[in-house]
C-alpha positions as CSV (number, residue, x, y, z in Angstrom):
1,X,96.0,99.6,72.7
2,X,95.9,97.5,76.0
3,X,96.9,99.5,79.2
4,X,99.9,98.7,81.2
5,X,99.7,97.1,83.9
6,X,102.1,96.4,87.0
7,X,102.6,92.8,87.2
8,X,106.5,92.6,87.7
9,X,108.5,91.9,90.3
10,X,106.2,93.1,93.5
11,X,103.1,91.8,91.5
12,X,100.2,94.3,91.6
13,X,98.9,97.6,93.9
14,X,95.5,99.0,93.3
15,X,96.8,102.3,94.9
16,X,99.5,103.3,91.8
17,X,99.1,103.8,88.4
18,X,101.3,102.2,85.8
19,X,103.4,104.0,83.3
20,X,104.8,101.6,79.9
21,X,108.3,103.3,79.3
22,X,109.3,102.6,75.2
23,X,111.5,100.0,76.4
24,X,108.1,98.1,77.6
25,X,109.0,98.4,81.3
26,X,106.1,99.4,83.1
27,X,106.9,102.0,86.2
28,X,104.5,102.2,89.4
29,X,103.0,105.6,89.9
30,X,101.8,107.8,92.7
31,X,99.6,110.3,91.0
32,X,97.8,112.2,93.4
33,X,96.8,116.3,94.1
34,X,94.4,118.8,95.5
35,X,91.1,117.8,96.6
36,X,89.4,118.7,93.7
37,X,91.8,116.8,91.8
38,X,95.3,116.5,90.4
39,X,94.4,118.0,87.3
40,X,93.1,121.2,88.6
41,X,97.1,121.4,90.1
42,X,98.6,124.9,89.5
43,X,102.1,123.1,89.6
44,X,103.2,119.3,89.6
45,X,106.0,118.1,91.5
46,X,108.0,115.3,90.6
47,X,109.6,113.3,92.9
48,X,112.5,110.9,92.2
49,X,113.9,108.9,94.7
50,X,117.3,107.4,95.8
51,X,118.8,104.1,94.7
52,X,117.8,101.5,97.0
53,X,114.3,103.3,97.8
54,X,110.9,103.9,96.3
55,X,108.4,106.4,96.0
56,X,107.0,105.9,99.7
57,X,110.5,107.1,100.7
58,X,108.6,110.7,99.6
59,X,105.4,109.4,101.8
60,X,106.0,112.5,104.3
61,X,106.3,115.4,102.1
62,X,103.6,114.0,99.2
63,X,101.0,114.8,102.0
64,X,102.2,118.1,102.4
65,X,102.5,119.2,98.9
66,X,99.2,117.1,97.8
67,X,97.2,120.1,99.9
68,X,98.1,122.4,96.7
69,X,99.8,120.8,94.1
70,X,99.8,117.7,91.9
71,X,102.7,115.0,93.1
72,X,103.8,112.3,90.8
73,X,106.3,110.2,92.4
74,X,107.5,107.0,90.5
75,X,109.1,103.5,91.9
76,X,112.3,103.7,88.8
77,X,112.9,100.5,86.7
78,X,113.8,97.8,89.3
79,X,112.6,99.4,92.3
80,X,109.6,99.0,94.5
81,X,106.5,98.0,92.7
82,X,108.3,98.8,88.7
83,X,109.4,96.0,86.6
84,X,113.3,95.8,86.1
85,X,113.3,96.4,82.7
86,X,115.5,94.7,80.0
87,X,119.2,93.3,81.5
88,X,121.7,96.1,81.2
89,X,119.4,98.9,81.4
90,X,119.6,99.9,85.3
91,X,122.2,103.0,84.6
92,X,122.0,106.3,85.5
93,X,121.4,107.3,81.7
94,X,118.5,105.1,81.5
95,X,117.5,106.4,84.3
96,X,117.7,110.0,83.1
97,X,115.8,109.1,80.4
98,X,113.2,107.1,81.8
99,X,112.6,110.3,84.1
100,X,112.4,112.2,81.0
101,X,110.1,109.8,79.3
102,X,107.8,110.4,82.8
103,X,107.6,114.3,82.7
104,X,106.6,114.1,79.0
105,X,104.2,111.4,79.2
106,X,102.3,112.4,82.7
107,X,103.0,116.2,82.8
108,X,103.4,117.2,79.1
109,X,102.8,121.0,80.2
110,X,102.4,123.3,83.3
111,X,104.9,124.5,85.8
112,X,107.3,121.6,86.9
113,X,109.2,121.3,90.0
114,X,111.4,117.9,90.2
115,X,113.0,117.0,93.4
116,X,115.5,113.9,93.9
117,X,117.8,112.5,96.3
């Protein structure tokens, strides 16, 4: 199985990850943690941000909470560097979900804590 890669609408960043929803949209993501590494987190924090906005809208308090936990923060479909998606699909129910399909897919277990504005 190929990769996914981030190729949409803002073309491509070296410094975010890209996650395939099962929809085939392909989200940008900020995956980042402790120094010795975001898998050696005690906790992840997810951060989702507002409509109109990306992730570097949580560029200010990723830095703080990288120092001890893992921080995930995703651009959602048609937003920043993510692909739109298929028409019809930018509603806060696909949105619910494709948040769901993040936590499951990057952070299958371990202490959560989601923040969103």
């Amino acid at each position: 199985m190929t990769a996914p890669t981030l190729a949409g609408r803002a073309g491509t960043n070296p410094d975010l990850d890209a996650f395939a929803l099962s929809d085939g949209t392909v989200l940008a993501v900020a995956d980042v943690g402790p120094d010795t590494g975001p898998a050696d987190a005690a906790a992840t924090a997810v951060l989702v941000h507002g409509w109109t906005q990306d992730h570097t809208s949580w560029d200010d308090v990723t830095e703080e909470l990288r120092k001890s936990m893992r921080v995930v923060a995703y651009d959602a479909r048609g937003h920043g560097w993510s692909d739109a998606g298929p028409t019809g699909t930018a509603t806060i129910d696909t949105f619910a979900d494709d948040l769901a399909e993040v936590i499951e897919g990057l952070v299958p277990s371990g202490r959560v804590v989601l923040a969103g504005h």
